[in-house]
Z-matrix of the N, CA and C atoms (Angstrom, degrees):
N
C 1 1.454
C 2 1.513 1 109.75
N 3 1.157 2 107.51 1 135.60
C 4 1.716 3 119.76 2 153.83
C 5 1.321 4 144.62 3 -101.01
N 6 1.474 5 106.03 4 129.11
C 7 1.763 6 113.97 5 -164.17
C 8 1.301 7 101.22 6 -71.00
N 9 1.691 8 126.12 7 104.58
C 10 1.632 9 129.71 8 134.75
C 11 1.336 10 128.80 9 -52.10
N 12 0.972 11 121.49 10 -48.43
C 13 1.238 12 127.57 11 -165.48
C 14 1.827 13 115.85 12 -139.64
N 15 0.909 14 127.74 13 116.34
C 16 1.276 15 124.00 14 158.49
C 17 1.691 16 149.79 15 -111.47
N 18 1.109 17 155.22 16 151.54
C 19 1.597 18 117.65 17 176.11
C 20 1.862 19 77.91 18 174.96
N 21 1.414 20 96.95 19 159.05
C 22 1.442 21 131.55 20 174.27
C 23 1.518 22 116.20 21 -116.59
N 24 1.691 23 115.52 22 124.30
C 25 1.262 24 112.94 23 -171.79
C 26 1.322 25 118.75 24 -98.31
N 27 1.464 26 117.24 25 112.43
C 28 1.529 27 129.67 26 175.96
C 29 1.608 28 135.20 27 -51.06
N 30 1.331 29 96.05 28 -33.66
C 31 1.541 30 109.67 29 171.47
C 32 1.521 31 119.56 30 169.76
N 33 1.482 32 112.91 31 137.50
C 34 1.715 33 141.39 32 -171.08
C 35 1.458 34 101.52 33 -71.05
N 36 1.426 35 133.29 34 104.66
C 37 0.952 36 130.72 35 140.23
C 38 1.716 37 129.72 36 -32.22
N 39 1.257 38 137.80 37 107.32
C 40 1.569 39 137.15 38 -173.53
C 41 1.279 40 98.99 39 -42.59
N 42 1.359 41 132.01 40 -25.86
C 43 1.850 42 105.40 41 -173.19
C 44 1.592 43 96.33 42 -89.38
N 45 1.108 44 129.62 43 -23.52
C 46 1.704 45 126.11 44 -174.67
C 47 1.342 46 116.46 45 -26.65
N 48 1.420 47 126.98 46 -47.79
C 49 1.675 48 130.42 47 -162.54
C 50 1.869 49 96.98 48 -89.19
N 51 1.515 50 116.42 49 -3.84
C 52 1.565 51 108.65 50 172.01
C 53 1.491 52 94.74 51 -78.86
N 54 1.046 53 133.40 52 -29.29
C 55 1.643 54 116.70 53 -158.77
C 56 1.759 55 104.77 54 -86.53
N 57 1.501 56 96.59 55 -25.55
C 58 1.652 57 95.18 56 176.66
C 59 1.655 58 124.43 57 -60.29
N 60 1.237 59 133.26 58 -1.98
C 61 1.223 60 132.87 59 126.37
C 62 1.459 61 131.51 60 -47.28
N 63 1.075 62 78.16 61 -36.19
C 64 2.216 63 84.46 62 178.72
C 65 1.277 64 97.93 63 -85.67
N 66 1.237 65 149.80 64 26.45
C 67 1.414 66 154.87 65 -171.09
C 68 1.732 67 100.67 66 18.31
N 69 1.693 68 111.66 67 71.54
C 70 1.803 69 127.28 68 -174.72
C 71 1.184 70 109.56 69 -152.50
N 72 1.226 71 127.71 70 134.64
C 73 1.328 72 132.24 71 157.65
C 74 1.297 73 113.46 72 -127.51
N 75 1.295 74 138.16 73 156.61
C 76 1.021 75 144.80 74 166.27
C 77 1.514 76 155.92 75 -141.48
N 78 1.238 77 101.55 76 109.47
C 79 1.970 78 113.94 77 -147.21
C 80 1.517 79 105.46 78 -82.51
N 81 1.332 80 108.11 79 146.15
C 82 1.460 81 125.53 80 -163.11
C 83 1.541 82 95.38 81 -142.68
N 84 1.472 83 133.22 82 123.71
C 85 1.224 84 124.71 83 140.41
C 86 1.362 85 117.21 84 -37.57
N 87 1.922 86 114.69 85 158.86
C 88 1.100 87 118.02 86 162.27
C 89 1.841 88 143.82 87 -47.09
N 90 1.382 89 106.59 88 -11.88
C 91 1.197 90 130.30 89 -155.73
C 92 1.509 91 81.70 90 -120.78
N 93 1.633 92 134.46 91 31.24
C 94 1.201 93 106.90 92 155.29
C 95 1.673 94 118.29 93 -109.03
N 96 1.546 95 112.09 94 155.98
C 97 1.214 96 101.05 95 170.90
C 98 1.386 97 146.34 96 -18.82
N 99 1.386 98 113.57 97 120.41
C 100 1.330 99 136.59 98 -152.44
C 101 2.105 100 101.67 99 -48.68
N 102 1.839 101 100.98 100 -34.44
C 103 1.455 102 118.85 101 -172.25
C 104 1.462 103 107.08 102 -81.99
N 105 1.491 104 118.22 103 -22.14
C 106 1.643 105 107.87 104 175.90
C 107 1.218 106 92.95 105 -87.88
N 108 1.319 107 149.73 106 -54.59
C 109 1.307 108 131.80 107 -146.44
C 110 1.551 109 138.41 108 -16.90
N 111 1.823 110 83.02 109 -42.39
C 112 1.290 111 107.28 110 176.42
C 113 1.464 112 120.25 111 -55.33
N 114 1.349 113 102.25 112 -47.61
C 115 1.961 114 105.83 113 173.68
C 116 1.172 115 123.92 114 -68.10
N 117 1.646 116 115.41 115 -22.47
C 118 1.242 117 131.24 116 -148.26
C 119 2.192 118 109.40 117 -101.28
N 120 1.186 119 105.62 118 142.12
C 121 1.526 120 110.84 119 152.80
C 122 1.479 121 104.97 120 -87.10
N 123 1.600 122 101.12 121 138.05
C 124 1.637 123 96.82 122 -157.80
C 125 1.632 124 78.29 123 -130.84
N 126 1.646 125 105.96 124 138.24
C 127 1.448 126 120.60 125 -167.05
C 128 1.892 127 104.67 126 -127.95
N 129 0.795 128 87.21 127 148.30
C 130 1.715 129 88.07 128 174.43
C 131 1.561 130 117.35 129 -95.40
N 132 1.396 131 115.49 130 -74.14
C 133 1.812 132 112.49 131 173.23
C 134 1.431 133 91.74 132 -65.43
N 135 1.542 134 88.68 133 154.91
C 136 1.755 135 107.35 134 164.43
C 137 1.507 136 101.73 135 -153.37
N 138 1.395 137 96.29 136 90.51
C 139 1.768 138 108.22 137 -168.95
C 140 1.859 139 95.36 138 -121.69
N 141 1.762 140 114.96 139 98.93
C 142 1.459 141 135.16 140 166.59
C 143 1.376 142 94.38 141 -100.96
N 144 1.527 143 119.13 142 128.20
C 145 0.980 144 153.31 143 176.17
C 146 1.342 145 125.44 144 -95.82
N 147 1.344 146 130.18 145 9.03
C 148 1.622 147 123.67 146 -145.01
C 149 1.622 148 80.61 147 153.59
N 150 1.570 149 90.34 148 171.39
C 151 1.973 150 122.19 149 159.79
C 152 1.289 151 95.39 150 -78.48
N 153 1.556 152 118.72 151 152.08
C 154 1.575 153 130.57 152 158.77
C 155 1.599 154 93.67 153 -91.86
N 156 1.377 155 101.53 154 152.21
C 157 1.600 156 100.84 155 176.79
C 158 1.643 157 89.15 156 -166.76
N 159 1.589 158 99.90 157 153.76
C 160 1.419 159 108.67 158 -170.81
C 161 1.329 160 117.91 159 -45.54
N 162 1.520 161 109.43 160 176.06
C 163 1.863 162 93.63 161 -169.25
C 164 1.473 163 132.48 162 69.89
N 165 1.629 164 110.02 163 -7.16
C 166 1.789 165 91.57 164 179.48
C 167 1.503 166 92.19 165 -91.37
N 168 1.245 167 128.52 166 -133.60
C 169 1.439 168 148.28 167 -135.13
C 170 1.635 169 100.23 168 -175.21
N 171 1.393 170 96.55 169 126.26
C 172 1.583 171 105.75 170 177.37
C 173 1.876 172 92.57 171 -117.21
N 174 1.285 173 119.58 172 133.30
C 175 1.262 174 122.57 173 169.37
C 176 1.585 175 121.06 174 -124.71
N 177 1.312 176 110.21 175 106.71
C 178 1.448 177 119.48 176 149.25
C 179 1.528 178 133.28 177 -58.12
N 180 1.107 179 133.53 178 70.60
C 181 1.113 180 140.26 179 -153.40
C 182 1.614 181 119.30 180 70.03
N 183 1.234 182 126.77 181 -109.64
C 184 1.314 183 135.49 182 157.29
C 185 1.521 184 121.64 183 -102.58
N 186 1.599 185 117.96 184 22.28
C 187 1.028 186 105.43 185 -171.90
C 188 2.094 187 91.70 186 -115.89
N 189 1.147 188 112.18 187 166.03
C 190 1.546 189 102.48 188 -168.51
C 191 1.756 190 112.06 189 -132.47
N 192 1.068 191 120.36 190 127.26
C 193 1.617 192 108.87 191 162.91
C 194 1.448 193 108.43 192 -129.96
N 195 1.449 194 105.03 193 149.48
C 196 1.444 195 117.90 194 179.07
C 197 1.544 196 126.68 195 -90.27
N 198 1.410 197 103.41 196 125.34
C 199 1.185 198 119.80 197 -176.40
C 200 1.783 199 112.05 198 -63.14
N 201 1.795 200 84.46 199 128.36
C 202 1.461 201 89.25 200 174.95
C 203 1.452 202 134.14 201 -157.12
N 204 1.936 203 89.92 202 38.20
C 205 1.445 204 86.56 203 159.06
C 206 1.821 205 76.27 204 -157.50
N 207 1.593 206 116.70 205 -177.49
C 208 1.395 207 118.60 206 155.89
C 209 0.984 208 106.97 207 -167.48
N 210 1.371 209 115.72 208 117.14
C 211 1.224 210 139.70 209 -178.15
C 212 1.901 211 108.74 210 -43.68
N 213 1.348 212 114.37 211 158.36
C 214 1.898 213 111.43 212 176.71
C 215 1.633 214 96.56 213 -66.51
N 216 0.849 215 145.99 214 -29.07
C 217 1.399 216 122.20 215 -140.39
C 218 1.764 217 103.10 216 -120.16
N 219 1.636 218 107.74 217 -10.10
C 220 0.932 219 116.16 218 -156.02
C 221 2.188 220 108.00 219 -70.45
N 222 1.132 221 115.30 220 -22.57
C 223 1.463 222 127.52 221 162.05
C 224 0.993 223 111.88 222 -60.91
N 225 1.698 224 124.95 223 -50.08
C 226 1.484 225 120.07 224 -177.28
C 227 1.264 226 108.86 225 -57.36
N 228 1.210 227 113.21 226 -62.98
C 229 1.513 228 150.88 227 -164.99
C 230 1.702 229 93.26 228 -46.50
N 231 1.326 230 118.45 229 -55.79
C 232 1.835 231 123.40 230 -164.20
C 233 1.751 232 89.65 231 -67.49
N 234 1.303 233 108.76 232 -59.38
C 235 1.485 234 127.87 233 -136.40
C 236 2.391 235 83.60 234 -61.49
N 237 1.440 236 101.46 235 -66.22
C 238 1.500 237 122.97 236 -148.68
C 239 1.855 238 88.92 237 -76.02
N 240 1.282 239 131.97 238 -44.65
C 241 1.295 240 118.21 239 -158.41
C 242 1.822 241 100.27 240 -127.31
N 243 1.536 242 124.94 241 -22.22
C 244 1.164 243 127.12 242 175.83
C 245 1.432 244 111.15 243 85.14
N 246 1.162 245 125.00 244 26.47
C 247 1.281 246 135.98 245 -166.61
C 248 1.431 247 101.75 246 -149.62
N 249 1.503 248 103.27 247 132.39
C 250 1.498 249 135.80 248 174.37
C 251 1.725 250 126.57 249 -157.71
N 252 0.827 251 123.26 250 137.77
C 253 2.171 252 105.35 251 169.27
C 254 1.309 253 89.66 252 -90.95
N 255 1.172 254 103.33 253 164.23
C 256 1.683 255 154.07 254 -176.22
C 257 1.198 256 100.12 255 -139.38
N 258 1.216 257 85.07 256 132.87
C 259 1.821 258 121.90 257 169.62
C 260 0.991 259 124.66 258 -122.75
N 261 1.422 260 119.02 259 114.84
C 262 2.074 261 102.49 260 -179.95
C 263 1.597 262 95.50 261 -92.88
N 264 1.130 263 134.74 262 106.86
C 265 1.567 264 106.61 263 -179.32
C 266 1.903 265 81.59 264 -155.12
N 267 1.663 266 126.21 265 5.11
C 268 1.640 267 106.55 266 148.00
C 269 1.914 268 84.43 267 99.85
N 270 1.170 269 116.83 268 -2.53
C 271 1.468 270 104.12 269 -153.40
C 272 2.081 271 115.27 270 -72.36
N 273 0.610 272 157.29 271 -169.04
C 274 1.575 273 164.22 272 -152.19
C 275 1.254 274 115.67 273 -150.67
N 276 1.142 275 105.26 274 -9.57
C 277 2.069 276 114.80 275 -173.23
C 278 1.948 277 100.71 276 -166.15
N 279 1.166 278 90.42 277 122.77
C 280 1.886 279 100.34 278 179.27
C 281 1.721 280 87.73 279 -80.29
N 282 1.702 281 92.56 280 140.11
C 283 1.163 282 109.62 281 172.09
C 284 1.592 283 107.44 282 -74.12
N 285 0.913 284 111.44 283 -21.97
C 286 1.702 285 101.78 284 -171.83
C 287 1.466 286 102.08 285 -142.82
N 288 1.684 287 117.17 286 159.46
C 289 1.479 288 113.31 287 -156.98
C 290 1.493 289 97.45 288 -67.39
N 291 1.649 290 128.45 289 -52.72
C 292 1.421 291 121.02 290 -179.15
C 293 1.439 292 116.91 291 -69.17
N 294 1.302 293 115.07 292 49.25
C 295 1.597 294 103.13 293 -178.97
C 296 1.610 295 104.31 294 -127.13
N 297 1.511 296 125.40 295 132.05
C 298 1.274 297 113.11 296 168.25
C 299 1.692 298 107.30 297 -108.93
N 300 0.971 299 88.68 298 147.00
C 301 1.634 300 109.71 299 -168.24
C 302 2.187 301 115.62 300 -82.58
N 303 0.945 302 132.39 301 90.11
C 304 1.432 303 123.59 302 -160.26
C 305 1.924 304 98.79 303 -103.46
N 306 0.728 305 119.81 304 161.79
C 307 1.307 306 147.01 305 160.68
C 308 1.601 307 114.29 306 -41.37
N 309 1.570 308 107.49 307 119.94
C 310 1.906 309 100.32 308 -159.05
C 311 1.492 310 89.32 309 -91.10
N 312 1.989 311 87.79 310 110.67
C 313 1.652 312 101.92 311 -177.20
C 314 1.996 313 79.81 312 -130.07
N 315 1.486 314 106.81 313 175.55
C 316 1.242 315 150.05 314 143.98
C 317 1.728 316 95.02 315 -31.50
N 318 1.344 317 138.51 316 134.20
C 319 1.150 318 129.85 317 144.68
C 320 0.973 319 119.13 318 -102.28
N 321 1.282 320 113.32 319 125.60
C 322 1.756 321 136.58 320 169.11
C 323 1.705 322 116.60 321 -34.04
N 324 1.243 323 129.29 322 58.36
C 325 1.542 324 99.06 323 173.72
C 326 1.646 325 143.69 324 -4.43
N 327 1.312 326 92.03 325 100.57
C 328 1.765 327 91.77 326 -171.08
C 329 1.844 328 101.49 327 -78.66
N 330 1.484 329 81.11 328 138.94
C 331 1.674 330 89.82 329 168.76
C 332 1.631 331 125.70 330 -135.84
N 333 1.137 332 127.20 331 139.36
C 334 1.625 333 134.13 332 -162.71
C 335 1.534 334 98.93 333 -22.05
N 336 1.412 335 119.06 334 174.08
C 337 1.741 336 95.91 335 -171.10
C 338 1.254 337 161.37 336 75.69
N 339 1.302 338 96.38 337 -49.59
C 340 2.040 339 115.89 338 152.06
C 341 1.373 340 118.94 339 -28.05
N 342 0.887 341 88.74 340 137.49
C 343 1.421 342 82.40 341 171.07
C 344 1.845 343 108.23 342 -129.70
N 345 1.653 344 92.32 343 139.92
C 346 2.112 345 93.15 344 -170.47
C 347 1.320 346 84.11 345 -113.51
N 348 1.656 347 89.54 346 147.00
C 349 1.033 348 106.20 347 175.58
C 350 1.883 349 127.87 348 -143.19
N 351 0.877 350 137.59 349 120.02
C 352 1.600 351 129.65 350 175.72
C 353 1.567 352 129.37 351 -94.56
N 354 1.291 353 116.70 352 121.93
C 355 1.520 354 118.26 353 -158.65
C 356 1.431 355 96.67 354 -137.62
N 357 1.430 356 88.96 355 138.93
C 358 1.572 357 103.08 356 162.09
C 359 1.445 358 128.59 357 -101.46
N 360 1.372 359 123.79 358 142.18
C 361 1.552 360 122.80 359 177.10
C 362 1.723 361 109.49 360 -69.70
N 363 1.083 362 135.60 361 112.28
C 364 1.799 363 115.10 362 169.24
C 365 1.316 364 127.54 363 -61.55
């Protein structure tokens, strides 16, 4: 396997576990606005290695879902500011350019520490 994407999450914004009904989360580097934080999983490294493209593997700790849609903007968007939503909802086309699309699983409760991760199969 190959590392796309990597990063460790610093701290859960209190609104984060409302969106996990909407099967969404949504990651923000540390350096994002003081007013999203609150919505946001806030990560410190933001080291993308490559394009994400359907088919890799998004990992919440050790648990994994497969990517399966990615929005246009969503590389810029990870790589330049570390911020994108996620969706687990299985979808084939991101509704919006920063959105990556994952596999409609259960979401893993993220907790301070985690570590996310994106891998490819060779």
């Amino acid at each position: 396997m190959s590392e796309i994407y990597y990063t460790n999450v610093i701290s859960i914004g209190p609104m984060v576990a409302t969106f996990y009904a909407d099967k969404m989360i949504i990651l923000f580097k540390s350096d994002a606005p003081e007013e999203l934080k609150e919505f946001c999983i806030v990560h410190e490294k933001n080291e993308l290695n490559g394009e994400i493209v359907v088919g890799d593997i998004f990992k919440i700790g050790e648990e994994e879902y497969k990517v399966t849609a990615v929005g246009s903007a969503v590389n810029q968007n990870l790589g330049n500011l570390g911020h994108i939503t996620i969706r687990f909802n299985g979808s084939s086309e991101a509704d919006l350019p920063g959105t990556l699309c994952l596999e409609d699983k259960v979401i893993k409760e993220i907790t301070e520490g985690e570590k996310l991760e994106i891998v490819r199969n060779k």
